[in-house]
C-alpha positions as CSV (number, residue, x, y, z in Angstrom):
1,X,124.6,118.3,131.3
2,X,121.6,119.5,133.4
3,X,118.6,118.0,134.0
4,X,116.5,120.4,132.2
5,X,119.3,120.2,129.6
6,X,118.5,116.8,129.0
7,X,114.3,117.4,129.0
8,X,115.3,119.8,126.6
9,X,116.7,117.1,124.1
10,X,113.7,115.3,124.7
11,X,111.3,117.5,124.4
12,X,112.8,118.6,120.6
13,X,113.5,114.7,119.7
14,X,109.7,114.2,120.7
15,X,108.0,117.2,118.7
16,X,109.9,116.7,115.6
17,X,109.1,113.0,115.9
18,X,105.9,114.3,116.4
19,X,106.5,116.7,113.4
20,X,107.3,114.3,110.8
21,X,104.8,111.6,111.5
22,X,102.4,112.7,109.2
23,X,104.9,111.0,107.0
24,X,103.5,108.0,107.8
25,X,100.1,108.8,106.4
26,X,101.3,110.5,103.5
27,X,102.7,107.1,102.5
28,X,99.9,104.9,103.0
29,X,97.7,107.6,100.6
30,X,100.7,106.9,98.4
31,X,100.2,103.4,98.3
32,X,96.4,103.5,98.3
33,X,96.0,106.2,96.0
34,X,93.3,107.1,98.1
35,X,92.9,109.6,100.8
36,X,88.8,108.7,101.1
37,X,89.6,107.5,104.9
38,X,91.5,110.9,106.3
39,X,89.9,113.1,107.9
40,X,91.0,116.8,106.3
41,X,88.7,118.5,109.2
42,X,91.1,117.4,111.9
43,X,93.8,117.7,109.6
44,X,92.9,121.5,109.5
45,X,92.2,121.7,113.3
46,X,95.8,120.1,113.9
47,X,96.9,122.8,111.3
48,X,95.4,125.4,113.7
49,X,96.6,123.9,117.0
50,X,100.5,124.1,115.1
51,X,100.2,128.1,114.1
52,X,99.1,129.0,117.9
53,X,101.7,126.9,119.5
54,X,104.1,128.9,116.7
55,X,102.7,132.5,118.2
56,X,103.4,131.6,121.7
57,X,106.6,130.3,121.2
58,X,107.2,133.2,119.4
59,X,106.0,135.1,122.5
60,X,108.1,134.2,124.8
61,X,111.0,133.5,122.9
62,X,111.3,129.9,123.0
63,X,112.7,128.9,119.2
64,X,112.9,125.3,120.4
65,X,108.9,125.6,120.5
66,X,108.8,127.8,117.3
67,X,110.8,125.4,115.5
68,X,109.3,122.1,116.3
69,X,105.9,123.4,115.3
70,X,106.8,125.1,112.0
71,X,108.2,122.0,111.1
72,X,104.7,120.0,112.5
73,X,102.8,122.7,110.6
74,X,105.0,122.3,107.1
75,X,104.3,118.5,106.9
76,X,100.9,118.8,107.9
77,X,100.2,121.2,105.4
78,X,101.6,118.9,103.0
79,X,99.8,115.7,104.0
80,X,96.2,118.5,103.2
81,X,97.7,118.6,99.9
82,X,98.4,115.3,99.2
83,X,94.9,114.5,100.6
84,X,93.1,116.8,98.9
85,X,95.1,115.9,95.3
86,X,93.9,112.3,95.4
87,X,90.1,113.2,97.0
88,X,90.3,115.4,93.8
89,X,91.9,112.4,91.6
90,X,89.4,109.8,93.3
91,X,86.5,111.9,92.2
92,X,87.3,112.3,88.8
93,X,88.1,108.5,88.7
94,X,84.4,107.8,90.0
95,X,83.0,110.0,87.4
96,X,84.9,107.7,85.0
97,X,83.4,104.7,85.9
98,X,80.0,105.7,86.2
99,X,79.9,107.5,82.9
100,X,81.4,103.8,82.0
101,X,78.3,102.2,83.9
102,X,75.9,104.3,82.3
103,X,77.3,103.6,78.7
104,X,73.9,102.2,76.3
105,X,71.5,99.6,77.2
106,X,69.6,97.7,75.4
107,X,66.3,98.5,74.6
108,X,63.6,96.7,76.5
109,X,62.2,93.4,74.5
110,X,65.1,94.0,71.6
111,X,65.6,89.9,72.3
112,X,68.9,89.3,70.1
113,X,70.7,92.5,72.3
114,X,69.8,90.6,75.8
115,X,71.4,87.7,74.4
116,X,68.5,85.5,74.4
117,X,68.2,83.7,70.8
118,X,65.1,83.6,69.4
């Protein structure tokens, strides 16, 4: 096996380690049920950084290249979905609790609803 053989290997081990680390992140939203801390602009601007390296690797042929970022692209576009499901889920969960919060009150000076005997 060549050098450049071998580099090759690399180079696909390392982008679809690459490609599936989003994983990672997926999981902890998972766990947290909260995706409040990701950041879904650089998500997208990852997401755009994938589809050019897919032309050019299309352009040259290299499949190696094509492959490896379709597969970066995928999961990436799946960790925006799970993002955006529990922004979405987190929103409506706030709404909750403050139409909770903002249940009656008593009136001002009603003494026996403020809990003060009198």
């Amino acid at each position: 096996m060549s050098t450049t053989d071998i580099l090759a290997v690399g180079a696909t081990i390392a982008g679809l380690t690459m490609a599936f680390s989003p994983v990672l992140q997926i999981r902890r939203m998972r766990r947290t049920r909260s995706s409040h801390d990701v950041s879904l602009q650089y998500l997208g601007l990852l997401c755009l950084g994938f589809v050019l390296w897919v032309a050019y690797g299309v352009s040259i042929p290299n499949w190696v290249v094509v492959g490896t970022n379709m597969a970066s692209l995928s999961v990436m576009a799946v960790t925006i979905l799970v993002a955006l499901r529990y922004r979405r889920s987190g929103s409506r969960r706030a709404a909750a609790g403050l139409a909770r919060e903002a249940g009656p009150k008593p009136a001002t000076g009603d003494v026996a609803a403020e809990g003060k005997a009198g």
